[in-house]
N, CA and C atoms of all chains as a GROMACS GRO file, in nm:
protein
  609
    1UNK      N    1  10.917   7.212  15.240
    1UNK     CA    2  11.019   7.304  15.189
    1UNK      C    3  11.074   7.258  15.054
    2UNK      N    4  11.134   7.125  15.043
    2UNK     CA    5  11.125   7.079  14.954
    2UNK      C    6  11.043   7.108  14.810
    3UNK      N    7  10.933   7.076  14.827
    3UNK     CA    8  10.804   7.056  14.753
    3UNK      C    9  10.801   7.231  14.686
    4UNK      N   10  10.843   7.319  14.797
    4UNK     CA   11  10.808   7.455  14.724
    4UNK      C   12  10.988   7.496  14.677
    5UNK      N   13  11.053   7.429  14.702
    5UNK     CA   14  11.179   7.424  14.591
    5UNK      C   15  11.113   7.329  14.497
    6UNK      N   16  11.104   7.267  14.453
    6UNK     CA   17  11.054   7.211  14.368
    6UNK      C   18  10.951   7.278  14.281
    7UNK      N   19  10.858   7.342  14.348
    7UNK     CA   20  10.759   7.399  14.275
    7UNK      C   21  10.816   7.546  14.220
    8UNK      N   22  10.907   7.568  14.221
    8UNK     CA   23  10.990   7.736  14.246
    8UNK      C   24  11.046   7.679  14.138
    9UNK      N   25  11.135   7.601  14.153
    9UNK     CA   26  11.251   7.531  14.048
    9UNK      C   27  11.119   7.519  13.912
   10UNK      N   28  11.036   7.417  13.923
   10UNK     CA   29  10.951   7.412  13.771
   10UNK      C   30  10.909   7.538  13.733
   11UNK      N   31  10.841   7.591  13.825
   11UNK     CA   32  10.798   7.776  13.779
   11UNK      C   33  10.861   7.847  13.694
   12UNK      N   34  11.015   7.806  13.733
   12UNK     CA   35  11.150   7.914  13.679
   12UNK      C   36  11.163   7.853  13.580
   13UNK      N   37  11.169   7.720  13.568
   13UNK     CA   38  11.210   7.630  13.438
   13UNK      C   39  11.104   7.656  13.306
   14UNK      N   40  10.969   7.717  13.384
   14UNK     CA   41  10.817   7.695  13.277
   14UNK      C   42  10.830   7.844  13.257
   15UNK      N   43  10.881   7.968  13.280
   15UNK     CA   44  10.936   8.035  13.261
   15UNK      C   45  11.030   8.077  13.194
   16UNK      N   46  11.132   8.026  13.215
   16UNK     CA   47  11.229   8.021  13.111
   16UNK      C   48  11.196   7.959  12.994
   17UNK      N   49  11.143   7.850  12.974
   17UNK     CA   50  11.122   7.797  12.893
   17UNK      C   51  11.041   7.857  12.756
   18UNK      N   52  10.944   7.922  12.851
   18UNK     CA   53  10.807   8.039  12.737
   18UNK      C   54  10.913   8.142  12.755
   19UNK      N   55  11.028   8.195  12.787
   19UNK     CA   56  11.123   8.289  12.711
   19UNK      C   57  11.183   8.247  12.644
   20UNK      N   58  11.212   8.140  12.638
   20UNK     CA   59  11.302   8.109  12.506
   20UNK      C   60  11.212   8.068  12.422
   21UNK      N   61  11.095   8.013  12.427
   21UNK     CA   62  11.007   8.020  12.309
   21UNK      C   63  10.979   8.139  12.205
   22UNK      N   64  10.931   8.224  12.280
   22UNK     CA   65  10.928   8.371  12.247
   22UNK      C   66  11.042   8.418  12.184
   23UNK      N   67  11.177   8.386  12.252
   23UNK     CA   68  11.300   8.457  12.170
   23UNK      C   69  11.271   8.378  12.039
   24UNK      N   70  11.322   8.246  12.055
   24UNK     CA   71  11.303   8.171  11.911
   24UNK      C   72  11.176   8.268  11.800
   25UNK      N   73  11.070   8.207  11.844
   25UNK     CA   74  10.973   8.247  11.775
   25UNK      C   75  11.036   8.412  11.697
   26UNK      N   76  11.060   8.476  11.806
   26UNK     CA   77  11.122   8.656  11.720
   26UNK      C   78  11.171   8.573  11.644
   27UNK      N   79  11.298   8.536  11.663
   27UNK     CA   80  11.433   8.503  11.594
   27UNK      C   81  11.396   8.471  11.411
   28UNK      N   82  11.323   8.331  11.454
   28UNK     CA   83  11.266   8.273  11.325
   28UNK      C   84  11.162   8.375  11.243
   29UNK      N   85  11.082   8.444  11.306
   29UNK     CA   86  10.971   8.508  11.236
   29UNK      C   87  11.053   8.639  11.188
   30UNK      N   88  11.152   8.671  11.220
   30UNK     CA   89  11.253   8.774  11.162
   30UNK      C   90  11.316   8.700  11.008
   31UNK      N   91  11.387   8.570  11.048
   31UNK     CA   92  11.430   8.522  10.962
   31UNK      C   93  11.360   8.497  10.848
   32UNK      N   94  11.196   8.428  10.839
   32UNK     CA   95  11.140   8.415  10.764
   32UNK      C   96  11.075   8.528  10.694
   33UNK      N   97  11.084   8.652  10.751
   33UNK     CA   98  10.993   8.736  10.671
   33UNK      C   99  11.135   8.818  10.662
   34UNK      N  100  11.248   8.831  10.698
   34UNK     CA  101  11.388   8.889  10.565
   34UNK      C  102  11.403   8.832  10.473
   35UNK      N  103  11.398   8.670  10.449
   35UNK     CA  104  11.381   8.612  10.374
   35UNK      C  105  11.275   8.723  10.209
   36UNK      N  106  11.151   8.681  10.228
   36UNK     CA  107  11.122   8.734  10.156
   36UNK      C  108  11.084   8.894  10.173
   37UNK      N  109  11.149   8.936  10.242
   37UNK     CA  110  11.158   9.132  10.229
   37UNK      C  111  11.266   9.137  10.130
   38UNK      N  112  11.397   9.038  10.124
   38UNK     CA  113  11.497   9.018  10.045
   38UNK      C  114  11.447   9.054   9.891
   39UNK      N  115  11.374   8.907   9.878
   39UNK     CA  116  11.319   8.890   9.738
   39UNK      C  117  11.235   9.030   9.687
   40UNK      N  118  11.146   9.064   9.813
   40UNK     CA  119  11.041   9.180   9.762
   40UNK      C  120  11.136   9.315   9.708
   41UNK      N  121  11.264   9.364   9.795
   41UNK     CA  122  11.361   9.434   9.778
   41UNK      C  123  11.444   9.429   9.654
   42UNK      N  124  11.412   9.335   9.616
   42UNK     CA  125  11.506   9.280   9.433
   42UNK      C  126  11.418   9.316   9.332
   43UNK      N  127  11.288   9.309   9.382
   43UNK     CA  128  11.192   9.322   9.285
   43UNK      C  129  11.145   9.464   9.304
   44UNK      N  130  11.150   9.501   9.340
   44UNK     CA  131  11.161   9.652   9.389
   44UNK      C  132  11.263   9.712   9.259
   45UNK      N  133  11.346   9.662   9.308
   45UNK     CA  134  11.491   9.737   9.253
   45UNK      C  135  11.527   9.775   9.122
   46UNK      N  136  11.423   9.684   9.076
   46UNK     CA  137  11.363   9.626   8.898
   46UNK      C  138  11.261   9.683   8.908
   47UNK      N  139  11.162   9.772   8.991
   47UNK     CA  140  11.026   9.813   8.918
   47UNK      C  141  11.036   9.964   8.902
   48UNK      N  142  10.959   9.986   8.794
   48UNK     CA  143  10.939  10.135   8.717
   48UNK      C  144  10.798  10.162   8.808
   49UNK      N  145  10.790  10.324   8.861
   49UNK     CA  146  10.704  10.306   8.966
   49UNK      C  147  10.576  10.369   8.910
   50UNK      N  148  10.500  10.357   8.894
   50UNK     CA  149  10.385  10.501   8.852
   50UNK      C  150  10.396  10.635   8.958
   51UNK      N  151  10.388  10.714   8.830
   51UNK     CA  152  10.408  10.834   8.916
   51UNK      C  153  10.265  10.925   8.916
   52UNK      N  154   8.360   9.288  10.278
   52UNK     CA  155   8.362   9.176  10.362
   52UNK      C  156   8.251   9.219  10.531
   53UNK      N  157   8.173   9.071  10.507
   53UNK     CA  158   8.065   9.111  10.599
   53UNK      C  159   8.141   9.023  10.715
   54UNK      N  160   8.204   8.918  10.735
   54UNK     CA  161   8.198   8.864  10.856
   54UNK      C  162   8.256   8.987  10.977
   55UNK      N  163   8.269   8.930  11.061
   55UNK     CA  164   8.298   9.037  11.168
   55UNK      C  165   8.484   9.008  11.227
   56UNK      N  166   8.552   9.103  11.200
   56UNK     CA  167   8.733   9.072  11.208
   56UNK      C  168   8.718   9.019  11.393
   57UNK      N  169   8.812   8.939  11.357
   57UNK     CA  170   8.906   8.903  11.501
   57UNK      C  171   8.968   8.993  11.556
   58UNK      N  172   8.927   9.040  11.710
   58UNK     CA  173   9.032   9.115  11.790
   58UNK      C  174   9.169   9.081  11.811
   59UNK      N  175   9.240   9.233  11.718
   59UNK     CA  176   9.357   9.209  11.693
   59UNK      C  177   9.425   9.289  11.814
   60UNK      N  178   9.563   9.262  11.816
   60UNK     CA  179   9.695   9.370  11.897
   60UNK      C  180   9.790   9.384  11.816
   61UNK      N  181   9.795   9.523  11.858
   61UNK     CA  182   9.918   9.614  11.803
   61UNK      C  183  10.022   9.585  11.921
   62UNK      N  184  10.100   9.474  11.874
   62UNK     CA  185  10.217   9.443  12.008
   62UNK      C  186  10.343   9.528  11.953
   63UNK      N  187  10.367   9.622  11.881
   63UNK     CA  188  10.493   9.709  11.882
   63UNK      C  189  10.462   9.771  11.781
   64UNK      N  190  10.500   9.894  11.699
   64UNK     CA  191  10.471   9.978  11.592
   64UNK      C  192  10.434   9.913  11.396
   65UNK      N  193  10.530   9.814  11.425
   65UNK     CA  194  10.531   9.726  11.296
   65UNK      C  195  10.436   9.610  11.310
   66UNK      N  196  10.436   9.550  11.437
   66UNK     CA  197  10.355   9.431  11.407
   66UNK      C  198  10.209   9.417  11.487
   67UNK      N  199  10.128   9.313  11.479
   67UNK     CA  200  10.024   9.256  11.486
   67UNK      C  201   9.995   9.136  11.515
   68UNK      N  202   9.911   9.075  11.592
   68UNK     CA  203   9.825   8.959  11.631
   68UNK      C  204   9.738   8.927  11.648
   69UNK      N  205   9.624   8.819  11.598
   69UNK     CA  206   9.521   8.756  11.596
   69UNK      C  207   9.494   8.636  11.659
   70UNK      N  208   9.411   8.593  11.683
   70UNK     CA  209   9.373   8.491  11.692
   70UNK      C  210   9.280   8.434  11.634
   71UNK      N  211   9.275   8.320  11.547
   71UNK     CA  212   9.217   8.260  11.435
   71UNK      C  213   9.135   8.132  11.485
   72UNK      N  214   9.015   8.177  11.514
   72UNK     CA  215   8.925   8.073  11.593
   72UNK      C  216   8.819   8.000  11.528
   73UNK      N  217   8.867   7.850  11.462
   73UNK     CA  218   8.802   7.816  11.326
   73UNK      C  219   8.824   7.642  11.371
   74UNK      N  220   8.712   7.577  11.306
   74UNK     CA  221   8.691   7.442  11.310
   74UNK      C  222   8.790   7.340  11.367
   75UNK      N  223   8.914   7.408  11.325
   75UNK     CA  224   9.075   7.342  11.394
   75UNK      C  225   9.111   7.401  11.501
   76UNK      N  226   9.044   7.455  11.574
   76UNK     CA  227   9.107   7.544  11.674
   76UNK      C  228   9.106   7.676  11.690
   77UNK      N  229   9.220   7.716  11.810
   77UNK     CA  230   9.265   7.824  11.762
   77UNK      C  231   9.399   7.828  11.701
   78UNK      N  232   9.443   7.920  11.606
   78UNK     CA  233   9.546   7.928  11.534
   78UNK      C  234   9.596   8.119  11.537
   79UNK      N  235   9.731   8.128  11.573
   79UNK     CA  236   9.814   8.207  11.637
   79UNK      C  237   9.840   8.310  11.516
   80UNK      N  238   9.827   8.433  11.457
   80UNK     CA  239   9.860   8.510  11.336
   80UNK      C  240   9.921   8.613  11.352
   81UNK      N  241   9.984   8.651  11.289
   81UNK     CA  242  10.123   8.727  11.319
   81UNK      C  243  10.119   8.781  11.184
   82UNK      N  244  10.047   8.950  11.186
   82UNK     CA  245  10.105   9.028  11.052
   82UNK      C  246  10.235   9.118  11.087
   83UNK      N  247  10.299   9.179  10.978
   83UNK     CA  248  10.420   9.257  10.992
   83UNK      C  249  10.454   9.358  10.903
   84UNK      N  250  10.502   9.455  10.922
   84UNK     CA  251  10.471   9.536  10.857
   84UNK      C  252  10.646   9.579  10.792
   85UNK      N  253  10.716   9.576  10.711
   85UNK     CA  254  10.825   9.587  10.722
   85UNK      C  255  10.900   9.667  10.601
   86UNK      N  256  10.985   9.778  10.669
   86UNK     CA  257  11.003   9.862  10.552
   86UNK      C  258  11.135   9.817  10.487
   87UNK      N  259  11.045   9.834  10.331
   87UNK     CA  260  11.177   9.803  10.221
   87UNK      C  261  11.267   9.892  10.201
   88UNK      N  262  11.372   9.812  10.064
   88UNK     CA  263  11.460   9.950  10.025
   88UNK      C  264  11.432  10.072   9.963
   89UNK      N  265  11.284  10.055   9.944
   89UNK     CA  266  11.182  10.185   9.859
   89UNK      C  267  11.180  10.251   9.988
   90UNK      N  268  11.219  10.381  10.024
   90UNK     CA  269  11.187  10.476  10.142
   90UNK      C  270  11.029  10.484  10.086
   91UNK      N  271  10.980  10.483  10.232
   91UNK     CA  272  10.795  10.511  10.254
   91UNK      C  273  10.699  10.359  10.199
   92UNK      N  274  10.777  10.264  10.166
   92UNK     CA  275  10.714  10.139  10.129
   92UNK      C  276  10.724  10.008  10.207
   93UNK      N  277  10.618   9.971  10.244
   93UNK     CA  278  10.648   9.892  10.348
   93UNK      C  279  10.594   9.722  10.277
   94UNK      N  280  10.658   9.633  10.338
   94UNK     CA  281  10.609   9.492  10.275
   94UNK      C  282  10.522   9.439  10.445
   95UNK      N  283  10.430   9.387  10.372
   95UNK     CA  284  10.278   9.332  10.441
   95UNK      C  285  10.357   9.125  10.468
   96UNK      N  286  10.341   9.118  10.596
   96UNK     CA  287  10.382   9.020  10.613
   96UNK      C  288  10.286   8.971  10.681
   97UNK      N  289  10.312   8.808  10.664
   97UNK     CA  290  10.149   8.730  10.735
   97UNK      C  291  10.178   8.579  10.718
   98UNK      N  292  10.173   8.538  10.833
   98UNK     CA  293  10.183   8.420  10.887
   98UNK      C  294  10.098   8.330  11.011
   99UNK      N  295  10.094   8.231  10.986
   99UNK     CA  296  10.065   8.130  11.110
   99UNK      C  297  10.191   8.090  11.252
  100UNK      N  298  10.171   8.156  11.362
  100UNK     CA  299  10.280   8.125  11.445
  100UNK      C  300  10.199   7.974  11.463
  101UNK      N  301  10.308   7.889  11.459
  101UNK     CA  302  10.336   7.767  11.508
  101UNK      C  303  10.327   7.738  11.664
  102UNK      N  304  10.313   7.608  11.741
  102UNK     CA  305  10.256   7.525  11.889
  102UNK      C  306  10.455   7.570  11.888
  103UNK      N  307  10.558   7.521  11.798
  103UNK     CA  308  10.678   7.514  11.852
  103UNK      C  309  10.780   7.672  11.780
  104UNK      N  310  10.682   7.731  11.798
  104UNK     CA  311  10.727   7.886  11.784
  104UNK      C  312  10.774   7.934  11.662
  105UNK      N  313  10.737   7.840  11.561
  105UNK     CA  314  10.817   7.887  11.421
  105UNK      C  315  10.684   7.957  11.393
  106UNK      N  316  10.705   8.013  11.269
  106UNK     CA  317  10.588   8.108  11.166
  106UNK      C  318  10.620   8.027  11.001
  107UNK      N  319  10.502   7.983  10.985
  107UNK     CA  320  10.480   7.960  10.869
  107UNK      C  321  10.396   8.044  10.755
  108UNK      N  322  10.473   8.121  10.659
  108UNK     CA  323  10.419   8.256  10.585
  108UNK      C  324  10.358   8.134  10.455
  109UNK      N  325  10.344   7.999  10.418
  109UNK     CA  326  10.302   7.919  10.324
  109UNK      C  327  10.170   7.835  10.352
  110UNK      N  328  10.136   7.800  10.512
  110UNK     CA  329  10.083   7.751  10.533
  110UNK      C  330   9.942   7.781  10.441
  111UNK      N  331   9.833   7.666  10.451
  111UNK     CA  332   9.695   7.717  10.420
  111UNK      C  333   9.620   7.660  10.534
  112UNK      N  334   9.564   7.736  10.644
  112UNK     CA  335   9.545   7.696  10.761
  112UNK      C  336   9.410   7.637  10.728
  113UNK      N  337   9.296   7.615  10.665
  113UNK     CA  338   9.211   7.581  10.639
  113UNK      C  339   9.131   7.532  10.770
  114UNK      N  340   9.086   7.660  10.843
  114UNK     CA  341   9.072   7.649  10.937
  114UNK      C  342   8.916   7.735  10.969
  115UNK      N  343   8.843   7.739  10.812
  115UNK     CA  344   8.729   7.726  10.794
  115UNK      C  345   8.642   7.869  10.844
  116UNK      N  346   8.756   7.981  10.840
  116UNK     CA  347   8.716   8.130  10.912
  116UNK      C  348   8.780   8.192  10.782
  117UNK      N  349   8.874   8.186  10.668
  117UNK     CA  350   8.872   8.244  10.582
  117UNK      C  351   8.796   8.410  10.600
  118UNK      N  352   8.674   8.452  10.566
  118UNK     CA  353   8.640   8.555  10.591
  118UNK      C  354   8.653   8.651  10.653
  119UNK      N  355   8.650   8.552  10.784
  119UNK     CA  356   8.668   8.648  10.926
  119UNK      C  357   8.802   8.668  10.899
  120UNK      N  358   8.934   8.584  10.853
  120UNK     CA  359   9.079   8.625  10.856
  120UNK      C  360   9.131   8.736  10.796
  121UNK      N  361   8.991   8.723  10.624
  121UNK     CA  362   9.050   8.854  10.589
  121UNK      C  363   8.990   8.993  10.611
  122UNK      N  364   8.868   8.992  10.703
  122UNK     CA  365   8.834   9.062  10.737
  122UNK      C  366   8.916   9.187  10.844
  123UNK      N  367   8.961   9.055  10.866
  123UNK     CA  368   9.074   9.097  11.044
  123UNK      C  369   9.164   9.208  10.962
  124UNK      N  370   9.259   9.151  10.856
  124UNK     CA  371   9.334   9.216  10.802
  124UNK      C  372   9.357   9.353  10.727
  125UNK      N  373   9.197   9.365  10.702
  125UNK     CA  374   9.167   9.458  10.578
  125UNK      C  375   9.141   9.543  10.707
  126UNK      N  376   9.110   9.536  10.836
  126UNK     CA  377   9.091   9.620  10.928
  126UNK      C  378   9.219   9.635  11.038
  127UNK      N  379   9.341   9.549  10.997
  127UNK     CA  380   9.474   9.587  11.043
  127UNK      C  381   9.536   9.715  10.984
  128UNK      N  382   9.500   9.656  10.806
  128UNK     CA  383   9.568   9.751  10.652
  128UNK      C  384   9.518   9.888  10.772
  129UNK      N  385   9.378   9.913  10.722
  129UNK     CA  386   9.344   9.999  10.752
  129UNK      C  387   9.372  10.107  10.863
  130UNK      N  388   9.404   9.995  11.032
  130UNK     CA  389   9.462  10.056  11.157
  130UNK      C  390   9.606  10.185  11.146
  131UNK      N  391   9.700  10.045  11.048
  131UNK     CA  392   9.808  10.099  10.992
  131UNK      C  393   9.838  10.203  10.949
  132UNK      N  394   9.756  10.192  10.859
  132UNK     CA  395   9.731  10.336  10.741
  132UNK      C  396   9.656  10.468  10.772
  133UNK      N  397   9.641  10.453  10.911
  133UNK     CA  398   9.550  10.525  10.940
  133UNK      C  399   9.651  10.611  11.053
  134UNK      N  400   9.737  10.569  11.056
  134UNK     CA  401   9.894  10.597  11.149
  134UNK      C  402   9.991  10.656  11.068
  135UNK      N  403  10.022  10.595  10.924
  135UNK     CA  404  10.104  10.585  10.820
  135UNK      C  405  10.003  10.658  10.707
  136UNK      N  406   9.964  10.725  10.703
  136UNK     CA  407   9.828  10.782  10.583
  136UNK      C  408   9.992  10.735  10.434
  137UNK      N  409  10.088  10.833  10.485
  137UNK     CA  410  10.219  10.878  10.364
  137UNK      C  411  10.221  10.698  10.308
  138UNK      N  412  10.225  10.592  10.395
  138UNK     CA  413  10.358  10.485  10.352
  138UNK      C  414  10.241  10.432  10.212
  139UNK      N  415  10.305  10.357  10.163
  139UNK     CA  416  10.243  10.218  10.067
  139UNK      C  417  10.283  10.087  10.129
  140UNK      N  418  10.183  10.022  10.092
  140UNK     CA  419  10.192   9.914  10.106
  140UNK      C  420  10.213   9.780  10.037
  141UNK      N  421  10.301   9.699   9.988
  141UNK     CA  422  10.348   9.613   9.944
  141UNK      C  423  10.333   9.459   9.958
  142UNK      N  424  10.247   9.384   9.905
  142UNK     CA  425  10.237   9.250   9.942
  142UNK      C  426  10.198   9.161   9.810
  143UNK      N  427  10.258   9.054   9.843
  143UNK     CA  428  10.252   8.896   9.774
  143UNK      C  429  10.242   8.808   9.832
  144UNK      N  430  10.187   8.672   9.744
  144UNK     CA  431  10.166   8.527   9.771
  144UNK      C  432  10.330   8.478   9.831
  145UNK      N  433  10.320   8.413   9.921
  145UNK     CA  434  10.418   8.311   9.921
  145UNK      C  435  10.443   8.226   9.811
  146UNK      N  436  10.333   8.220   9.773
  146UNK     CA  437  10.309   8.091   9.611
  146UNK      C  438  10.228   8.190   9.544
  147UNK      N  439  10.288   8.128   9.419
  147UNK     CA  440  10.209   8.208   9.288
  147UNK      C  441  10.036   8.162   9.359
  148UNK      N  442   9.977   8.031   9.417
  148UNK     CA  443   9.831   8.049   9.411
  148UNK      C  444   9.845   8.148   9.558
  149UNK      N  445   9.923   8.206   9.588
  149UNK     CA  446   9.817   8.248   9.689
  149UNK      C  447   9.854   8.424   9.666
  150UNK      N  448   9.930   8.418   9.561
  150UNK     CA  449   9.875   8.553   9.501
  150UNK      C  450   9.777   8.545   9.416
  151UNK      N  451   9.747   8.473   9.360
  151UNK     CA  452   9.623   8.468   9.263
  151UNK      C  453   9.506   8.473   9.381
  152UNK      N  454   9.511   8.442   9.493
  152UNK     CA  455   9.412   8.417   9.596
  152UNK      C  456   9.370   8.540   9.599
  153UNK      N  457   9.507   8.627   9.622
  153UNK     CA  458   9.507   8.783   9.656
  153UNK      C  459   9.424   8.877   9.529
  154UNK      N  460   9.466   8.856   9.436
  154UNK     CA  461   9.408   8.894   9.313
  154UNK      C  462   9.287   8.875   9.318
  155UNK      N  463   9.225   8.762   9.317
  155UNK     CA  464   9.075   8.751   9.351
  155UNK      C  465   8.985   8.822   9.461
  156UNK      N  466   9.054   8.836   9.538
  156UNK     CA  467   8.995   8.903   9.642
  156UNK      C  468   9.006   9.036   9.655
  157UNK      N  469   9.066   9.093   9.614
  157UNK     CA  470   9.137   9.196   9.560
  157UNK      C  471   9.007   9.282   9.442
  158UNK      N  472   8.974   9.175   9.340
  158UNK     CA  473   8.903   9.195   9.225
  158UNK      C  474   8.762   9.176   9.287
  159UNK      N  475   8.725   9.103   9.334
  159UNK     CA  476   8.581   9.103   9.408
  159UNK      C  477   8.558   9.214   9.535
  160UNK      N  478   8.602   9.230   9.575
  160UNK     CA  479   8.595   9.369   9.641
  160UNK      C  480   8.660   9.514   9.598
  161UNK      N  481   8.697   9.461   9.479
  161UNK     CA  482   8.779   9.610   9.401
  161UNK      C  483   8.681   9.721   9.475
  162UNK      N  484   8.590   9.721   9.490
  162UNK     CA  485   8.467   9.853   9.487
  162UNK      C  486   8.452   9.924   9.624
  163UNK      N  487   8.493   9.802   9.707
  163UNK     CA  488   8.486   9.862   9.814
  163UNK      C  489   8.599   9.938   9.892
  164UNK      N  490   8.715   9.802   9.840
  164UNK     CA  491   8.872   9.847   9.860
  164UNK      C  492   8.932  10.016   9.775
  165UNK      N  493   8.832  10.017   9.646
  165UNK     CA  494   8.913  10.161   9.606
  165UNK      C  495   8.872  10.254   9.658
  166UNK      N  496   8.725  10.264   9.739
  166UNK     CA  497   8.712  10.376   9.797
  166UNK      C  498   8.839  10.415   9.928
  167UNK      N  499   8.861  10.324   9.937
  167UNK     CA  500   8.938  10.351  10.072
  167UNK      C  501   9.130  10.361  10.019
  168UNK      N  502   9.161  10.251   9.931
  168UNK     CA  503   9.289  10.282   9.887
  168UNK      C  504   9.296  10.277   9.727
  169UNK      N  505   9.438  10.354   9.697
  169UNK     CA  506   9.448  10.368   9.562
  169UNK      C  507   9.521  10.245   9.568
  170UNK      N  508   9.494  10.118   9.464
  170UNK     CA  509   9.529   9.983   9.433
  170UNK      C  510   9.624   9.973   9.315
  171UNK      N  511   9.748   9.977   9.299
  171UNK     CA  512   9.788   9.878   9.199
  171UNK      C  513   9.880   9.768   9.205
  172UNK      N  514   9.897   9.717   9.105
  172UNK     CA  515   9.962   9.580   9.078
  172UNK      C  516  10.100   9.604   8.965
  173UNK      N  517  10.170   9.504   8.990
  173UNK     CA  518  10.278   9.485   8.940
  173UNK      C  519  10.276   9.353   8.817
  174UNK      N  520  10.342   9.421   8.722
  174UNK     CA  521  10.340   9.313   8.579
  174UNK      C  522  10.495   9.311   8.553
  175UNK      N  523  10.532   9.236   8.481
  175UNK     CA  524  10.650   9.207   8.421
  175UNK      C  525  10.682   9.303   8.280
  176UNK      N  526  10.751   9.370   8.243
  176UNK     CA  527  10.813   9.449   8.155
  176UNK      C  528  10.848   9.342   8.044
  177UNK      N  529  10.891   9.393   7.895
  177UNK     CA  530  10.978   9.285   7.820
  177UNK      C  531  11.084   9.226   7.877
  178UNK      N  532  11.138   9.333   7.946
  178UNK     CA  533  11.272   9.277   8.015
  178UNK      C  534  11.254   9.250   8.122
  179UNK      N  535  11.375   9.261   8.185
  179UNK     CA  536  11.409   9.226   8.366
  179UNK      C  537  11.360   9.250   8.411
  180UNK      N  538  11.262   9.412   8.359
  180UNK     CA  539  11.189   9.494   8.489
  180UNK      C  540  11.033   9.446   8.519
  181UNK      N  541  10.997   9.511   8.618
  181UNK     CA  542  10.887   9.494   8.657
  181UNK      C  543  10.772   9.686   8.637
  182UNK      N  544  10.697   9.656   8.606
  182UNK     CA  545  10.572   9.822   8.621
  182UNK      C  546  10.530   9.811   8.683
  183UNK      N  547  10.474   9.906   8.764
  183UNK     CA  548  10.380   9.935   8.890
  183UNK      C  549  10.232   9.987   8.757
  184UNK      N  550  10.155   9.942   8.760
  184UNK     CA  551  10.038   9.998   8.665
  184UNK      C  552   9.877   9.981   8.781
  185UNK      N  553   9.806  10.090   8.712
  185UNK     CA  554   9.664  10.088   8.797
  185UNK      C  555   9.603   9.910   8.774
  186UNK      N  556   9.550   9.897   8.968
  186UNK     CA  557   9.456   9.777   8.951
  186UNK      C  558   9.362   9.769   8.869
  187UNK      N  559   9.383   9.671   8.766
  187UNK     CA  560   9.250   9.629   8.687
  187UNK      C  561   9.187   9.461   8.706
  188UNK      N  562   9.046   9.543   8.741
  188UNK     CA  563   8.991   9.442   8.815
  188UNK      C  564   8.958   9.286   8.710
  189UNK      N  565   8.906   9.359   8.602
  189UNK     CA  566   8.902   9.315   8.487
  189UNK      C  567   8.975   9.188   8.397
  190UNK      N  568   9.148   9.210   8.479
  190UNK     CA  569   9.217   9.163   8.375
  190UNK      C  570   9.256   9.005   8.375
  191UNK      N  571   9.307   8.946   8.302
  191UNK     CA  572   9.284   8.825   8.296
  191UNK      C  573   9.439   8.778   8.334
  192UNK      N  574   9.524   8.828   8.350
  192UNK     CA  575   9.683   8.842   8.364
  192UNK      C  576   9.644   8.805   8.500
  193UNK      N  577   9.800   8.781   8.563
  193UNK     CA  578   9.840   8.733   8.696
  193UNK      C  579   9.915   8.870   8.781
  194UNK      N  580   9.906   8.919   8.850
  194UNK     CA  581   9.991   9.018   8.886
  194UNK      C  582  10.101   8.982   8.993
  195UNK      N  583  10.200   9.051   8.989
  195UNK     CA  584  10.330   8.989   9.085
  195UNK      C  585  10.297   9.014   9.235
  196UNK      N  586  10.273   9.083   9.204
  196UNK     CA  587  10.222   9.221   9.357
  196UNK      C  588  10.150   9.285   9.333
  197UNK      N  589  10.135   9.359   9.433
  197UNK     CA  590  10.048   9.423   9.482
  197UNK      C  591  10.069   9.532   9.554
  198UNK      N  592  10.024   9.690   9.538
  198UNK     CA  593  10.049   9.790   9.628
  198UNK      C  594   9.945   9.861   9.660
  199UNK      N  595   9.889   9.914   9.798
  199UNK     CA  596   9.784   9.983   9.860
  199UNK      C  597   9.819  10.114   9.899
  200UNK      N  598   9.751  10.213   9.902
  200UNK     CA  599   9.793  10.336   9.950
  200UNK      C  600   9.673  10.391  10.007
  201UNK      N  601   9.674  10.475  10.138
  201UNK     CA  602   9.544  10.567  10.131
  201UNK      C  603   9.537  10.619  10.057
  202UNK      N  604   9.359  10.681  10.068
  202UNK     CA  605   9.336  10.766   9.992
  202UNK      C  606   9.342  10.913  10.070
  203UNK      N  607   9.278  10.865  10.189
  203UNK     CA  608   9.274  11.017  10.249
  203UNK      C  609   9.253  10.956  10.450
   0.00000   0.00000   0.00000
């Protein structure tokens, strides 16, 4: 009984764990590509477009 | 481009995933598609997801599939655009070389890429500004960017 609390408990933990990976991962891969959508958006803002 | 693209996923309307299966492994790719303050223009995003979940948009994965990577992509552009015929598309180097990367590749397949999209590039003005002017494959200049559009 033990052993499958135990094995329940790591499951949930290896679980949780690859969700919070995943959140992070969004989180950062948001951050890094506003980052430069920022810059691309400035340069934008400054370009004469062909029409 | 002859190699044969990596099976990609469309995991939500904007983005994309690969898997990059090359001398180092496999390596995790993550394009994005993300609209600017230009209504109908979208910026082309592309990265290496990281073992500890970050994304690195600088990396040079040198991971010896080059071809196949941009093969993958030019057949993402395409998925996209093929959803989006209206948007443009918008992309740059993280580093000046890896827009020049883009430029090159860009210029060596000019022939094949214009049948499919109208190509231009971005130069610097006297001033502050920047021009949107037709891709020339030709030219010996650096371009800032880069914009794709269907054709049809």
């Amino acid at each position: 009984m033990n052993n499958t609390k135990n094995v329940s408990r790591n499951t949930l933990k290896k679980s949780s764990d690859a969700t919070l990976i995943v959140t992070k991962t969004v989180e950062r891969t948001e951050v890094i590509f506003k980052k430069k959508l920022e810059k691309v958006n400035e340069m934008l803002s400054k370009t004469v477009f062909k029409k | 481009m002859s190699a044969e693209p990596y099976k990609y996923n469309q995991t939500d309307t904007i983005r994309y995933t690969f898997i990059s299966n090359g001398k180092k492994g496999a390596i995790n790719k993550l394009v994005e598609f993300s609209q600017t303050s230009q209504k109908g223009i979208f910026n082309f995003g592309f990265g290496d997801l990281n073992f500890d979940g970050t994304i690195d948009d600088i990396a040079n994965s040198n991971n010896g599939d080059l071809v196949s990577v941009l093969s993958t992509i030019v057949h993402i552009l395409i998925d996209f655009t093929n959803q989006h015929k209206e948007y443009k598309i918008v992309f740059t180097g993280s580093t000046l070389q890896r827009t020049k990367i883009y430029q090159q590749i860009l210029r060596r397949h000019y022939t094949n890429f214009s049948k499919v999209f109208f190509i231009t590039g971005l130069t610097h003005m006297n001033d502050e500004r920047y021009i949107e002017e037709d891709f020339n494959p030709n030219t010996l200049n650096t371009y800032i960017a880069f914009f794709i559009k269907r054709k049809s």
